[in-house]
N, C-alpha and C positions, 0 to 999 in steps of 0.2 A: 651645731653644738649650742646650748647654752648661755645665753650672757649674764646671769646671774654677776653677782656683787666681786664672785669670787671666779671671775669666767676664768682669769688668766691660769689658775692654778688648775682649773679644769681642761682647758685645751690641752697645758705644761703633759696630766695624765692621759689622756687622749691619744697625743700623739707617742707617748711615749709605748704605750700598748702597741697602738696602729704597726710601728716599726721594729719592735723587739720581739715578736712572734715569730717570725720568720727566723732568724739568726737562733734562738734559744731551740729551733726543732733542728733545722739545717744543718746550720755551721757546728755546734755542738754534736750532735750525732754526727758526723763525719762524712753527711751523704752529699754535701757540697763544697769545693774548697774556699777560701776566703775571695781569693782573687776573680775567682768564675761567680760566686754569691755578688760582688758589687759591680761586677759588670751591668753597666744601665739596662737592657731589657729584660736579663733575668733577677736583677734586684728590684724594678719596678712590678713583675710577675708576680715572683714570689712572696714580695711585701705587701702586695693585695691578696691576696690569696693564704695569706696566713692574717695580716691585719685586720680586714673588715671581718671575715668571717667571729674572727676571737671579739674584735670589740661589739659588735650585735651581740654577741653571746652575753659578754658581760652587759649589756644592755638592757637586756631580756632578763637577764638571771636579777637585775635592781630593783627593772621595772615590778615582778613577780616576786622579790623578795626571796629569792631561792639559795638553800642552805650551799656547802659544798658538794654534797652528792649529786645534787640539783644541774649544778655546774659541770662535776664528772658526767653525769648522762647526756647533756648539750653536747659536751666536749668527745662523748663516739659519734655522736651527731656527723661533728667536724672531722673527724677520723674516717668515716664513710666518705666523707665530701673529698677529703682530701687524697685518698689513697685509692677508692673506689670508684669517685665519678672523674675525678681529675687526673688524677698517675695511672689511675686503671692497676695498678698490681694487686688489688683482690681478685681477679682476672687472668691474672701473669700465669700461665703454667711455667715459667722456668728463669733462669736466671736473677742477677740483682735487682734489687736489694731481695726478694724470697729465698733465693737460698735453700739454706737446708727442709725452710717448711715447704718446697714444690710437691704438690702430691699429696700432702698429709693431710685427712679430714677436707678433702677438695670433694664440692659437692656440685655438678656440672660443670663450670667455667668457673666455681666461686671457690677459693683456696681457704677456707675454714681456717688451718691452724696460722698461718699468716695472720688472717685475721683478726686471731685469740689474741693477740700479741700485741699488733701493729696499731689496731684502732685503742685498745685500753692507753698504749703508750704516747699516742697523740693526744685523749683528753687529759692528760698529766702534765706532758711538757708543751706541749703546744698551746694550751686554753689555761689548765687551772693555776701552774707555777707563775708565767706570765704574768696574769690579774694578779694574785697576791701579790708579788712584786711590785704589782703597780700601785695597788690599794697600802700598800705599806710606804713605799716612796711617798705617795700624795694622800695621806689619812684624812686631809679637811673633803677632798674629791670622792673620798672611798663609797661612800653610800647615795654620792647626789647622780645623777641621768646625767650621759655626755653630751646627748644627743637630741636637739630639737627637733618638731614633728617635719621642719623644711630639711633639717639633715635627713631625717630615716628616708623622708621620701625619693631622695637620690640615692642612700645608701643600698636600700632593700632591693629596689630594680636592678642595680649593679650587679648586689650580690648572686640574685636569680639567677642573670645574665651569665652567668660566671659557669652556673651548670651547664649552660648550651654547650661548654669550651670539651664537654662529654663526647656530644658527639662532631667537632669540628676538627681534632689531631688525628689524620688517617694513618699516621704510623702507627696507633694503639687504637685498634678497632672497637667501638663500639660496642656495650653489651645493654642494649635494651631493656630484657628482663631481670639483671642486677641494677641499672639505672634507678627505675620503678620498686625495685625492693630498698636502696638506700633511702629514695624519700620517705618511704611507709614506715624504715625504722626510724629515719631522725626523726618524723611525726610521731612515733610514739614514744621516741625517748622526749620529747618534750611536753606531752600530754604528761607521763610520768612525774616529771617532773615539777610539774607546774600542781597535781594531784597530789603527790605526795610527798615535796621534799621543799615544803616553804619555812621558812625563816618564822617558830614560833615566838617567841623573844629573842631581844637583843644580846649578841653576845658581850657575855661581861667585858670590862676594860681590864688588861694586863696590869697588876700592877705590883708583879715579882718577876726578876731577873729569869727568864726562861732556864732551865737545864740544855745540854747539847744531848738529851737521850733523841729527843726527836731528829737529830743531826746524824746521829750513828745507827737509825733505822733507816732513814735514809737513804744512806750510801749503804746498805744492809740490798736494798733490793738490788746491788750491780749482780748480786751471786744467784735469783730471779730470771734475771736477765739470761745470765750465763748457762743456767739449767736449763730454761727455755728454748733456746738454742740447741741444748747438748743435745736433750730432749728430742727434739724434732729432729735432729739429723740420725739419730741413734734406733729412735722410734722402738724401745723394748717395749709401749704399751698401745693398744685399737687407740685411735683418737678419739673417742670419748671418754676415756679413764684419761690420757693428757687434757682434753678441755677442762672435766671436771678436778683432777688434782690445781692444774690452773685457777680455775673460779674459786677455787677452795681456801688456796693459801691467799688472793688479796681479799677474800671475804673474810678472811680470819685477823690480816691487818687493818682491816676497817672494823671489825668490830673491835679488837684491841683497841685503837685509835681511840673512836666512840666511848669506850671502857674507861679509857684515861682523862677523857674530859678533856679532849685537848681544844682552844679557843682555833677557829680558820685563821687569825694572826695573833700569834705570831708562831704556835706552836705545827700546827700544818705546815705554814710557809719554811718554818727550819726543817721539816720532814724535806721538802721539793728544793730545797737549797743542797741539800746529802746528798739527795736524790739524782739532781742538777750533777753535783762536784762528780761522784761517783762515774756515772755515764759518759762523761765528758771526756772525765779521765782513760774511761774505757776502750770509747772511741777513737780517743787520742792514740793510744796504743795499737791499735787496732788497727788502722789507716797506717801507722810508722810501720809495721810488722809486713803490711800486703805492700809498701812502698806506694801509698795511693795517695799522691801531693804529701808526702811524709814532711816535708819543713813545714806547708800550711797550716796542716791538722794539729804539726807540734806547738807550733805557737799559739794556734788558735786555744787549744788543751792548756795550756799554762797559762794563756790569757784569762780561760774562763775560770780555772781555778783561781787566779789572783782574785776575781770578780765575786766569785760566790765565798769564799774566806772572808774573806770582809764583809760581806752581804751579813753572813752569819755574825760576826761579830758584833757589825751593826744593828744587827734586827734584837742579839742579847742585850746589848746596852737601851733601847729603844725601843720593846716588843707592843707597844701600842703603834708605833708611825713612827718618821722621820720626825724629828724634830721637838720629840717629845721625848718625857722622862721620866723614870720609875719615881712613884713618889715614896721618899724617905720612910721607915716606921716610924709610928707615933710616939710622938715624944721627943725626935727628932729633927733637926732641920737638912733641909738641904744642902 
């Protein structure tokens, strides 16, 4: 890391990234319950394995200057790594978490509409919510490198290392040839990104109280979600009319988005706080209804909603950073 003037506040973001990736994908989606998430070797696990990954990402995306989209294509990057070379369920033909999509758009061993779903939904909650979150907690950190050239150099070999773990769990056999296709995509989702989705000016400073539309868009896409699912278990259409209605409608919210001008903080980040409350809450339900640790998921569910209410609140009072504040119109004082 860093020792700059201002190191402390940089570690403060650091660490704070490093350990809230895991818990904001996990715990929140329902697919871990609280008490098995802090058990020492699967919270040491999974806290590597969502932390390093996410903070190199933001690393990269500073060092590069790269916009939010920039960040979304890193972030399937991560979604390959994490579901594909690690959990192996782009691979799964059957059971949880795939589900309804087993079979659907599976193109040899590789489960296509799983995919459609699964990796878009990790570069959102897993990489790009995260960062915001963090960049707005610590705005003085937001644009400085966490990471010195003696950190990367431990960091990078780690992370590497981390793929081998591909082929080392023999309950989840090995696929070689989606191995070798996961790294070719995340190398091109970062070649991509790095060509064409850089940071040409600075984005302006916030300096009017945010509305809550980007809040109620939001939690707009739990009904996304839900279709998605209906969708694949229902299957009324060939899976490439569901891929492409799929790519359609978040290409249609990203250009929307884009259309509205909206700044990556503070009005993005209330988008993934909606986003956040919505899913959470879904999950929440969702685990209470199949009886799956139903006291965990419930409190964990009203924990995160107490967390992300206030987030939003906070981020309207504050939409530049913590700690700062809309300046008064002219003519007036504060």
């Amino acid at each position: 890391m860093t020792t700059d003037t201002d190191g402390k506040t940089t570690r403060k973001a650091f660490w704070m990234l490093f350990f809230i990736a895991a818990p904001l994908a996990e715990i929140l989606s329902g697919n871990v319950p609280v008490l098995k998430f802090i058990f020492p070797p699967g919270f040491i696990f999974l806290t590597l394995v969502y932390g390093l990954p996410v903070v190199l990402i933001r690393e990269f995306a500073v060092a590069k200057r790269l916009n939010i989209l920039g960040i979304i294509l890193l972030g399937l990057g991560y979604g390959l790594f994490n579901e594909g070379v690690l959990a192996k369920t782009l691979t799964q033909l059957s059971g949880q978490p795939v589900g309804p999509f087993a079979g659907y758009g599976q193109v040899g061993a590789f489960e296509g509409g799983w995919a459609v779903f699964i990796v878009f939904w990790h570069a959102l909650h897993s990489v790009l919510y995260p960062i915001l979150i963090t960049h707005w907690t610590f705005p003085a950190a937001a644009k400085k490198r966490w990471m010195s050239p003696r950190a990367l150099k431990i960091a990078l070999p780690l992370f590497a290392a981390l793929y081998s773990l591909h082929f080392i769990f023999k309950n989840r056999p090995p696929v070689p040839a989606a191995f070798i296709g996961y790294l070719l995509a995340t190398a091109l989702f970062a070649v991509i990104a790095v060509r064409l989705c850089r940071q040409k000016t600075e984005p302006a400073a916030a300096d009017t109280k945010p509305s809550l539309k980007p809040v109620w868009i939001g939690m707009a896409t739990v009904f996304f979600y839900i279709a998605h699912y209906a969708l694949a278990a229902k299957r009324p259409f060939p899976f490439p009319v569901f891929a492409l209605l799929a790519a359609g409608i978040i290409a249609f919210t990203v250009w929307r988005i884009a259309r509205a001008g909206w700044r990556p903080t503070p009005e993005i980040l209330l988008f993934g706080l909606g986003d956040d409350l919505a899913f959470s809450t879904l999950a929440g339900i969702g685990t209470i209804a199949t009886h799956n640790a139903p006291v965990q998921h419930g409190i964990a569910a009203v924990c995160f909603a107490v967390i992300f209410i206030r987030l939003i609140r906070a981020v309207r009072r504050a939409p530049a950073g913590r700690g700062t504040a809309i300046a008064p119109p002219q003519g007036e004082t504060a």
